[in-house]
C-alpha positions as CSV (number, residue, x, y, z in Angstrom):
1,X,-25.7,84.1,3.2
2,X,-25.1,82.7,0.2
3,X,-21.1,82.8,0.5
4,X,-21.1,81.3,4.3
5,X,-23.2,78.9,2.7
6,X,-19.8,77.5,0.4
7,X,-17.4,77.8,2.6
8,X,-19.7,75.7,5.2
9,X,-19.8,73.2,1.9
10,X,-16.3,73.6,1.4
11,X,-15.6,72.6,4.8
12,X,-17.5,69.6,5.1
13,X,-15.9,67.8,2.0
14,X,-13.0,68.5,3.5
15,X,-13.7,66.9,6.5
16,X,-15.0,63.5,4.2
17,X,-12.1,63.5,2.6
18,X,-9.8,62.9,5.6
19,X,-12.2,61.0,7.2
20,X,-11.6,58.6,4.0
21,X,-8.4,58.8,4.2
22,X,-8.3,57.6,7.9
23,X,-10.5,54.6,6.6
24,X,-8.1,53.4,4.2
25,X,-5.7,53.6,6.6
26,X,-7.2,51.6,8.9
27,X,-8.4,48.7,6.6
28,X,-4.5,49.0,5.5
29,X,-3.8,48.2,9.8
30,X,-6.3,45.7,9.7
31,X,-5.1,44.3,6.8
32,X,-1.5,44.1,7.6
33,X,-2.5,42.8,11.2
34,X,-4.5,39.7,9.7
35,X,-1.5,38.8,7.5
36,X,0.9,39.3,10.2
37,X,-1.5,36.5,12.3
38,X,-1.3,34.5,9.3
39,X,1.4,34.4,9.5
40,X,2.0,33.4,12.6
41,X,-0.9,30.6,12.8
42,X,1.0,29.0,9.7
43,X,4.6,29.2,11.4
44,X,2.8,26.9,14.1
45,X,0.6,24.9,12.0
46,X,4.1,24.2,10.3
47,X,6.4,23.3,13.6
48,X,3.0,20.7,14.5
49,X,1.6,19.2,11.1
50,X,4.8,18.8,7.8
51,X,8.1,19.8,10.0
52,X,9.0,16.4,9.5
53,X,7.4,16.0,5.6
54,X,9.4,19.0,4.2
55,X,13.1,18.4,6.1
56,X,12.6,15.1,4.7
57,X,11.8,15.8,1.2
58,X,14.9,14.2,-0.1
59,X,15.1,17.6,-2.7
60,X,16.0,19.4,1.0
61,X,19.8,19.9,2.0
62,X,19.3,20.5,5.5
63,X,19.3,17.2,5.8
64,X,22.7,17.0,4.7
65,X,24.0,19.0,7.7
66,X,22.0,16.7,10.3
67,X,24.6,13.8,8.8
68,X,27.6,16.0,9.7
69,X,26.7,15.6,13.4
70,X,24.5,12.7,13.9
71,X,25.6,9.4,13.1
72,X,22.4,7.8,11.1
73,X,20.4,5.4,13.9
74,X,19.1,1.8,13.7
75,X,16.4,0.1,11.8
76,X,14.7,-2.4,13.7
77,X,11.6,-5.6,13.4
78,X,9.1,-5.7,15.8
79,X,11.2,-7.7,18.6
80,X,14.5,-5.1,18.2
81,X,16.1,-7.3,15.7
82,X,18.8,-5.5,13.7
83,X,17.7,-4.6,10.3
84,X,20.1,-1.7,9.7
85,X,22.5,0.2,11.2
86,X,26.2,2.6,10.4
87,X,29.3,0.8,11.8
88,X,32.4,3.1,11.7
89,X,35.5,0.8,10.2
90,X,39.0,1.5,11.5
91,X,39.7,3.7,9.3
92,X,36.9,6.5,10.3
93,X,34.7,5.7,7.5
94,X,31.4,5.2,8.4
95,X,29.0,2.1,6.6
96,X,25.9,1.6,6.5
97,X,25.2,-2.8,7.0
98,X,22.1,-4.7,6.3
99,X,22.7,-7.8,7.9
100,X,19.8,-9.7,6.1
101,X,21.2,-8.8,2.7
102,X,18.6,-9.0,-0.4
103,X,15.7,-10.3,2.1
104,X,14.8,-7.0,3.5
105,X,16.1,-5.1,-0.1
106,X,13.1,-3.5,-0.8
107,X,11.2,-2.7,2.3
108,X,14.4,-1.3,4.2
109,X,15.9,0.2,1.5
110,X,19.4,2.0,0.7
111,X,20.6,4.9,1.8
112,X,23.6,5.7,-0.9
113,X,22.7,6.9,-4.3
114,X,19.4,8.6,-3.1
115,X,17.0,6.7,-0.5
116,X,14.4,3.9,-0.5
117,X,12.8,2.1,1.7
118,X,12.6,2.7,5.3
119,X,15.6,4.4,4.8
120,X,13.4,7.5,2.8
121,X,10.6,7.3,5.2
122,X,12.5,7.4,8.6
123,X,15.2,9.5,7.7
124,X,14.6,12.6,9.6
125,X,14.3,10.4,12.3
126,X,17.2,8.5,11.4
127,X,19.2,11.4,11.3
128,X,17.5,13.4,14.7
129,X,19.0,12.9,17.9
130,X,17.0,12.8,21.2
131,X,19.6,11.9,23.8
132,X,19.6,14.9,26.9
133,X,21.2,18.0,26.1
134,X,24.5,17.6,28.2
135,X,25.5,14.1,26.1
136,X,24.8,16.2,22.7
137,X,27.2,19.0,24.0
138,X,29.6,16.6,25.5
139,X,29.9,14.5,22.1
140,X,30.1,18.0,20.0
141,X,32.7,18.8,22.3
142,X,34.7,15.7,22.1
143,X,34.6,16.5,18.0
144,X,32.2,12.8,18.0
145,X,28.8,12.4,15.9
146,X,25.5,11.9,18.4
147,X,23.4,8.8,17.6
148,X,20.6,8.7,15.2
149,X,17.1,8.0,16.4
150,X,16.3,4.5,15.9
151,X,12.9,3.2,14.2
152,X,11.1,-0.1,15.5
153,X,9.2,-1.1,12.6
154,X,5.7,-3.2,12.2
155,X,8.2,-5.7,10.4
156,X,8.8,-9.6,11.5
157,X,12.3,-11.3,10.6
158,X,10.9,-15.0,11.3
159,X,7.8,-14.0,9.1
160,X,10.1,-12.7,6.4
161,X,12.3,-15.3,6.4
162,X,9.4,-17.5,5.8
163,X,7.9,-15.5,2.7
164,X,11.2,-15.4,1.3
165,X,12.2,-19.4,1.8
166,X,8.3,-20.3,0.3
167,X,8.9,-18.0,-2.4
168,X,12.3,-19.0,-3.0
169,X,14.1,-17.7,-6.0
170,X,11.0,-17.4,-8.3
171,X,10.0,-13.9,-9.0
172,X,7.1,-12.5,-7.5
173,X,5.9,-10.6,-4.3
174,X,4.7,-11.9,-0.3
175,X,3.4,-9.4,1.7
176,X,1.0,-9.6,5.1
177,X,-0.6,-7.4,7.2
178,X,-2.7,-6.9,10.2
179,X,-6.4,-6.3,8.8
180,X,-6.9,-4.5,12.6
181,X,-4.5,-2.1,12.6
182,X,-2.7,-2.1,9.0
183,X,0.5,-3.2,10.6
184,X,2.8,-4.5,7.6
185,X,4.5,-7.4,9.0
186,X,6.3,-8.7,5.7
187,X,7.0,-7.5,2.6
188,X,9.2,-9.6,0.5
189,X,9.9,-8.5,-3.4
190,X,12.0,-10.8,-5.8
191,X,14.1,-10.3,-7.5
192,X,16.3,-7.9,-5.0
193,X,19.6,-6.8,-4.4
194,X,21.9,-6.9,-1.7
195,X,21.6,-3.5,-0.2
196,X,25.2,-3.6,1.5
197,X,26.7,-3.4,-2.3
198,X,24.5,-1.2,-3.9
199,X,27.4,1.0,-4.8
200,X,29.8,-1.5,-6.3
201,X,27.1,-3.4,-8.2
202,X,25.3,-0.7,-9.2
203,X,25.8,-0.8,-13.3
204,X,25.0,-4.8,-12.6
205,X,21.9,-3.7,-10.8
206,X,20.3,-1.4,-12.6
207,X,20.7,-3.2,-16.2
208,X,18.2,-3.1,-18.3
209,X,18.9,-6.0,-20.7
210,X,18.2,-8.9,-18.0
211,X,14.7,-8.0,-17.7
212,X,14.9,-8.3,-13.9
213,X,13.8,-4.8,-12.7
214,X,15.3,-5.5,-9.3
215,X,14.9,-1.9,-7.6
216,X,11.5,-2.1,-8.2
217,X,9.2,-3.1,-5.2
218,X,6.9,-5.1,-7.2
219,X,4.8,-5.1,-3.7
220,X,3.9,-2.0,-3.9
221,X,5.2,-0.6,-7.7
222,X,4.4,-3.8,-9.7
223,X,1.3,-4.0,-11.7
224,X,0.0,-6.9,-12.5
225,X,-3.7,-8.2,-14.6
226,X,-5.2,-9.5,-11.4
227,X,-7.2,-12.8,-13.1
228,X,-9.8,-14.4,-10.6
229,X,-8.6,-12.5,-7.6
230,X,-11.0,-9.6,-9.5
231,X,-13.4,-12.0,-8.9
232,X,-13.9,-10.2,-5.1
233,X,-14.6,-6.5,-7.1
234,X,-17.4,-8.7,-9.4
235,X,-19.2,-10.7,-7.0
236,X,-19.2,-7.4,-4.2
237,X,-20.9,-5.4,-7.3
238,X,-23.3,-8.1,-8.4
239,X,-24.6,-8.5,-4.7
240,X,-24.9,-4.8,-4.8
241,X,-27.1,-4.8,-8.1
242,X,-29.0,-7.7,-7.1
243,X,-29.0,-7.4,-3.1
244,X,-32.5,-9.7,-2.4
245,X,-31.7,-12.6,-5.0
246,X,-28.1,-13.0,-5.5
247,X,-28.4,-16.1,-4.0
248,X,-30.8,-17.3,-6.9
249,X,-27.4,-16.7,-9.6
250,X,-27.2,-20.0,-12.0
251,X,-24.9,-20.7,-14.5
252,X,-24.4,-24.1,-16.3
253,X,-20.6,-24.5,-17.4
254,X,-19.1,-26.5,-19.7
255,X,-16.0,-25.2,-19.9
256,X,-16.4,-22.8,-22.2
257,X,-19.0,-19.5,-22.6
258,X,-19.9,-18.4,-26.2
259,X,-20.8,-15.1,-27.1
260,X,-21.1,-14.3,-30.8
261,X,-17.1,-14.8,-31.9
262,X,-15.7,-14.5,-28.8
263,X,-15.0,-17.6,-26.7
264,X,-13.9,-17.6,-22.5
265,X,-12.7,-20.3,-21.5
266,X,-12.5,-21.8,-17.7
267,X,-9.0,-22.8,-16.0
268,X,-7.6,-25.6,-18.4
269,X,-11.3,-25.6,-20.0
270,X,-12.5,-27.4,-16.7
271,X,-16.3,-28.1,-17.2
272,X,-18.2,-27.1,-13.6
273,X,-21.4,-27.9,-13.9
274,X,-24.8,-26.4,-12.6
275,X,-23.1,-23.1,-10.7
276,X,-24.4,-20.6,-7.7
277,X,-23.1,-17.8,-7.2
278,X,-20.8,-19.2,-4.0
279,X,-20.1,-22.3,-6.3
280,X,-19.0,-20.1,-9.0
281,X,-16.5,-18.2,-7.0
282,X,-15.4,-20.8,-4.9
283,X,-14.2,-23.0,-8.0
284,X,-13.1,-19.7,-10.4
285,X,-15.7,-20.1,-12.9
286,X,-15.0,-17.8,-15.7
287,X,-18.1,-18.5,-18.0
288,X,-20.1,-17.5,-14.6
289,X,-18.7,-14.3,-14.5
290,X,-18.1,-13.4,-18.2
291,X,-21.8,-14.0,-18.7
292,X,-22.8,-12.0,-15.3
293,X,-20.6,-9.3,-16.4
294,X,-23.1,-9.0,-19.6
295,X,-25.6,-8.0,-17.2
296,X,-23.7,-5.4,-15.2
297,X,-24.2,-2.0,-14.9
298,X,-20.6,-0.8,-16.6
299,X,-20.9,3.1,-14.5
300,X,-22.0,1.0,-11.7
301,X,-19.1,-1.2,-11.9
302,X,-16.6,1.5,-12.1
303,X,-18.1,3.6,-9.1
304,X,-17.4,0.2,-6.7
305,X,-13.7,-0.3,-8.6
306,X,-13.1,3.5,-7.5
307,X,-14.5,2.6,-4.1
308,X,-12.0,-0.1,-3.5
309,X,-8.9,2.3,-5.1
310,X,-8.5,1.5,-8.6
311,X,-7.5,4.5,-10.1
312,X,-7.6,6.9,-7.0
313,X,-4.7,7.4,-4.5
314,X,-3.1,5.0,-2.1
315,X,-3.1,5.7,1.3
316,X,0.5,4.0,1.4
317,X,3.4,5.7,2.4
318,X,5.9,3.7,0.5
319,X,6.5,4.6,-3.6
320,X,3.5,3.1,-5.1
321,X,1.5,2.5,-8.6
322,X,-1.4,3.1,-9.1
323,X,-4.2,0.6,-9.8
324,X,-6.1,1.2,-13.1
325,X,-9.9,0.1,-13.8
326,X,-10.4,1.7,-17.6
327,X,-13.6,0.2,-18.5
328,X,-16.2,2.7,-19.2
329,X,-20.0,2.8,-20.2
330,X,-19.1,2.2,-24.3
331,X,-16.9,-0.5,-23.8
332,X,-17.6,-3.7,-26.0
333,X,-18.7,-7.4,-25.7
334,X,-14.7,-8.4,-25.8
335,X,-13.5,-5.4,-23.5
336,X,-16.7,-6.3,-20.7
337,X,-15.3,-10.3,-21.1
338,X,-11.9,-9.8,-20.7
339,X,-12.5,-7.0,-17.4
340,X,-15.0,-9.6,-15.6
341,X,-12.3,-12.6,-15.4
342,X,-9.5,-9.6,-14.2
343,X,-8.1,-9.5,-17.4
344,X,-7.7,-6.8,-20.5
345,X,-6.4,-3.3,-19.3
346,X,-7.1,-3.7,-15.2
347,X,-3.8,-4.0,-13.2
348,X,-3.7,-4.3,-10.0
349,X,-0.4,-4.0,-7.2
350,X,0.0,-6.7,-4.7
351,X,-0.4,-4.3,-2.0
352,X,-3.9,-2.5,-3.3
353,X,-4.8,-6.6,-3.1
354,X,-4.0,-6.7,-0.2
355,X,-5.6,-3.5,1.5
356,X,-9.2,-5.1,-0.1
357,X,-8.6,-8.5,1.4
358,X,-7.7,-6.8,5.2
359,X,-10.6,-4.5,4.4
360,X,-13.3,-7.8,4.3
361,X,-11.2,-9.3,6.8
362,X,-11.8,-6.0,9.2
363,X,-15.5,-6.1,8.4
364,X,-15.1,-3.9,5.8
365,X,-13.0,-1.3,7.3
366,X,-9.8,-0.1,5.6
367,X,-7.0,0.7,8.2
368,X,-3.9,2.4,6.9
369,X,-0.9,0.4,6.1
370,X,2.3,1.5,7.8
371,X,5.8,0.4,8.7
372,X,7.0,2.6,11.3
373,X,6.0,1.3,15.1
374,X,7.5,4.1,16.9
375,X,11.0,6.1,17.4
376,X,13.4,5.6,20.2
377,X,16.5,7.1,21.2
378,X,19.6,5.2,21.1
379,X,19.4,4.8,24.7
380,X,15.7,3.1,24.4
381,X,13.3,6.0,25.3
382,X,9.8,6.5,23.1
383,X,10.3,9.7,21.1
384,X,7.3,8.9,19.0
385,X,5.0,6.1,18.8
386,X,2.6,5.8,15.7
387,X,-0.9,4.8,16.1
388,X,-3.5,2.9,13.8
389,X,-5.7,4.7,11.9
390,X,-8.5,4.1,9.8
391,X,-8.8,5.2,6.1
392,X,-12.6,4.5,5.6
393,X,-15.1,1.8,4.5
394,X,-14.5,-0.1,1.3
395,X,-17.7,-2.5,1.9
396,X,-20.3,-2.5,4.4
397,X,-20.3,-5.0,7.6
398,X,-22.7,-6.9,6.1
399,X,-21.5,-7.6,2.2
400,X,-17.9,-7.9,3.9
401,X,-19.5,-11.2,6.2
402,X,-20.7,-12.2,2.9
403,X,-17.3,-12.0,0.6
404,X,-16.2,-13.7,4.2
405,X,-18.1,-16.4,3.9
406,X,-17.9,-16.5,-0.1
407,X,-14.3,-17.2,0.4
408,X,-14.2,-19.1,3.2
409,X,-16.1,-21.5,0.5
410,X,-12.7,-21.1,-1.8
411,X,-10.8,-22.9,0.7
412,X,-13.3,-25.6,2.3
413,X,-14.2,-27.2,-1.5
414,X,-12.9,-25.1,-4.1
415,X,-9.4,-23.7,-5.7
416,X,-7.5,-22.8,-2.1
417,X,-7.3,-26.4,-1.2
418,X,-3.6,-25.6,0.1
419,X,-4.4,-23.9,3.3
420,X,-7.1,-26.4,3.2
421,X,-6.6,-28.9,6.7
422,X,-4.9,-26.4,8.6
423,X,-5.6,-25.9,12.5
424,X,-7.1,-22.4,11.7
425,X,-9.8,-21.9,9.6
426,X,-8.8,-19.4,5.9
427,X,-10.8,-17.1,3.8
428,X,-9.2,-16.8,0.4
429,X,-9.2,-16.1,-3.4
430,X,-7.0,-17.8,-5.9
431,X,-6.7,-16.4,-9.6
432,X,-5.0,-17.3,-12.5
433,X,-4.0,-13.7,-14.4
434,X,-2.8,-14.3,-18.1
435,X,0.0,-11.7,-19.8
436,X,1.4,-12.8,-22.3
437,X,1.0,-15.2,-25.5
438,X,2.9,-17.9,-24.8
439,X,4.0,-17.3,-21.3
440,X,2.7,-19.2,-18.2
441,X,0.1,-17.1,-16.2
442,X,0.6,-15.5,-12.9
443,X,-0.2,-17.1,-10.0
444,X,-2.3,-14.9,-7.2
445,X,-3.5,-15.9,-3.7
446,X,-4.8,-13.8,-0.8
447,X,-6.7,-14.4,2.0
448,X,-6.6,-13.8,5.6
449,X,-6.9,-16.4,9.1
450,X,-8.6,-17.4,11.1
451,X,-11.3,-16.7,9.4
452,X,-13.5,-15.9,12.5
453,X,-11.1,-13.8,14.0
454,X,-8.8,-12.5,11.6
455,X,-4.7,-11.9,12.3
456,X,-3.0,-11.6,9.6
457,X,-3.9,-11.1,5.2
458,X,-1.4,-12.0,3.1
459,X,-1.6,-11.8,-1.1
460,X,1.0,-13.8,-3.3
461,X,1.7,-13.6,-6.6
462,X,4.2,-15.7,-8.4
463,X,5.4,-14.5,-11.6
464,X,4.5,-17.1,-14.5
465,X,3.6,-19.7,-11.6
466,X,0.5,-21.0,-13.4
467,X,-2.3,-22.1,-10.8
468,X,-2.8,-19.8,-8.4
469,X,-4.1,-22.7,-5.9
470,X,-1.3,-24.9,-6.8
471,X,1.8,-22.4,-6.8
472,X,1.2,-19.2,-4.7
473,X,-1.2,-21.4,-1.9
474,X,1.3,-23.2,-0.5
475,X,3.2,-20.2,-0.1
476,X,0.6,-18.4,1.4
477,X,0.0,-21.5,4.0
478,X,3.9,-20.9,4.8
479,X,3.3,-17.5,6.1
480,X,-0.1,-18.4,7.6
481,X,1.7,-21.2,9.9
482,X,4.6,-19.1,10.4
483,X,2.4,-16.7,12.2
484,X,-0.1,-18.7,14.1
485,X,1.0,-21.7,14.5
């Protein structure tokens, strides 16, 4: 008994053993299985969602081989108006023509010595062709390239041409947008280049001893102390720390607000009086908001800076800077003076000023800025159509209707007296942003009309213009009347 009773033991580890061994096998299956469907859910998540991101990455050479056989398509405004396109000369030699020159140089881009512009963001499409089958054989056949895709973009050429003839040759940036849909319908960035001679003038163009920067998209890269236009982020916060009795704010200016040693001063040391809060915005009053800054809550502050984008990514498909709020909880009297006019280490791009200003405009909502309208084939068909899409809420409905209002007050008796008299009603902030000792001050305006029904934001900034009212208005009323008038 006592032997059958081992060899009975003896069996039965046996018999765990391979039944261990057929686990592991199986949870090797199973394994093998799940990474295999993986697999597979990734190859299609791939073909549907960042096919187009990753052949696009300009670091990819595929795309190299697309421009062996597809002739790159057309760049289009809004009404089909030619922005670029590749004309083959009679030599075989194929160039790519801007026929706008340096007014569209920065939003449309090059496409020799790397890619900018609409030219980065469209070029898989640029260089896809969506013509039938049979034509794509025929032409590969007949040893000819097929057409590019062409893009319709969100942009205007009669808006444009008014940004740029209102700016003129000063430097600085126009750029508008839809506050509804996020539609960019100018963007105009001087000083530019002329995008057909990029190649020849490049050593001219990229020199770094003028000072002029002119590849740089100062919409969207250039970062500027905002001044009074800051003013929005200040009053949105104070309303939010003081939401029953904001309306009770006073401040008595005299031109000048004393703390301790350090001095603010208004525009030109302009003395305004007995102040409210609207009053105080409306006319720019520095020594109202240096001495309401005092008051703030500094984390507070930040946390409504980060909710408008300062220091957080864009959602803006174009090369961009970042906006930068650095004032924290330990900052000092000077530091919390300087940051509450828009001045000391904030920057801000035209374009981030502009998403906040279509945000109130859109009763608070932030839609997504884009470019790109839709894709057609060179024979006219829709290959892709972009819709608008929302990003999120920078203010609620309600404290947007009150910045409305706020700056509706800026133009009806304060410092936006240049789109003052129009036959739309404006909403808008001016600002004055110091730089430099020494140098003129920027000049910002943005702002958004009608002002019950908004179409169109624009922001302005003219470099060393001075008064925001007085230099960057008027250009602002430009684009304005171009647009709805």
């Amino acid at each position: 008994m006592k032997l059958n009773f081992r060899k009975g033991r003896k069996g039965k580890k046996k018999k765990t053993a391979r039944q261990k061994t057929d686990r592991s096998i199986l949870c090797l299956v199973y394994l093998v299985v799940f990474l295999f469907l993986c697999l597979i859910g990734y190859m299609g998540y791939f073909l549907v969602i960042p096919r187009e991101n990753v052949i696009n990455n300009p670091y990819n050479a595929r795309l190299d081989s697309f421009a062996r056989t597809v002739e790159r398509g057309r760049i289009l405004d809004k009404s089909g108006t030619v922005l670029a396109e590749t004309r083959t000369g009679e030599d075989g030699k194929e160039k790519r023509v801007y026929p706008y020159g340096e007014l569209f140089s920065h939003v449309v881009g090059y496409s020799v010595r790397g890619k900018t512009g609409l030219e980065a963001l469209g070029n898989f499409y640029l260089l896809t062709c969506h013509l039938n089958p049979v034509s794509q054989v025929t032409a590969r056949l007949a040893g000819t390239k097929n057409p590019g895709d062409q893009i319709i973009t969100s942009l205007d050429v009669r808006l444009q041409q008014a940004a740029g003839g209102a700016l003129g040759g000063r430097k600085g940036v126009v750029a508008a947008m839809e506050p509804s849909t996020g539609r960019i319908l100018a963007m105009v960035s001087n000083p530019g280049f002329d995008p057909n001679t990029v190649l020849e003038a490049w050593d001219t163009i990229t020199a770094d001893g003028d000072g002029q920067a002119r590849l740089v998209n100062r919409a969207s890269q250039g970062l500027y102390p905002p001044g009074s236009v800051f003013k929005i982020v200040m009053v949105l916060e104070y309303i939010r720390e003081h939401p029953d009795d904001y309306e009770e704010f006073r401040f008595d200016c005299d031109g000048y607000f004393e703390r301790g040693e350090y001095t603010i001063q208004c525009y030109h040391g302009n003395a305004h009086g007995s102040q409210n809060l609207s009053q105080a915005f409306a006319n720019s009053c520095n020594g109202a908001f240096a001495a309401m800054g005092l008051e703030m809550d500094m984390q507070a502050l930040a946390e409504t800076a980060g909710e408008l984008l300062f220091n957080r990514d864009q959602p803006v498909s174009l090369a961009y800077s970042q906006s930068r709020f650095l004032m924290g909880e330990e900052a000092g009297e000077w530091e919390i003076l300087q940051t509450s006019i828009g001045q000391g280490a904030t920057q801000m791009t035209p374009l981030h000023c502009l998403m906040i200003t279509a945000a109130i405009a859109n009763e608070g909502v932030l839609m997504q800025p884009y470019l790109i309208d839709r894709v057609e084939n060179a024979a006219g068909e829709t290959v892709k159509r972009f819709a608008p899409a929302a990003w999120g809420n920078m203010t609620s409905r309600e404290e947007a209707k009150i910045l409305t209002e706020m700056m509706e007050g800026v133009v009806a008796e304060g410092t936006g007296s240049a789109v003052r008299g129009a036959a739309y009603r404006a909403a808008a902030k001016t600002g004055s942003a110091q730089f430099e000792t020494g140098k003129e001050s920027h000049a910002w305006f943005t702002g958004f009309a009608p002002a019950d029904d908004p179409k169109i934001a624009v922001t302005v900034i003219v470099e060393e213009g001075g008064s925001g009212g007085q230099a960057a208005g008027p250009v602002a009323r430009a684009v304005f009347d171009a647009y709805l008038n």
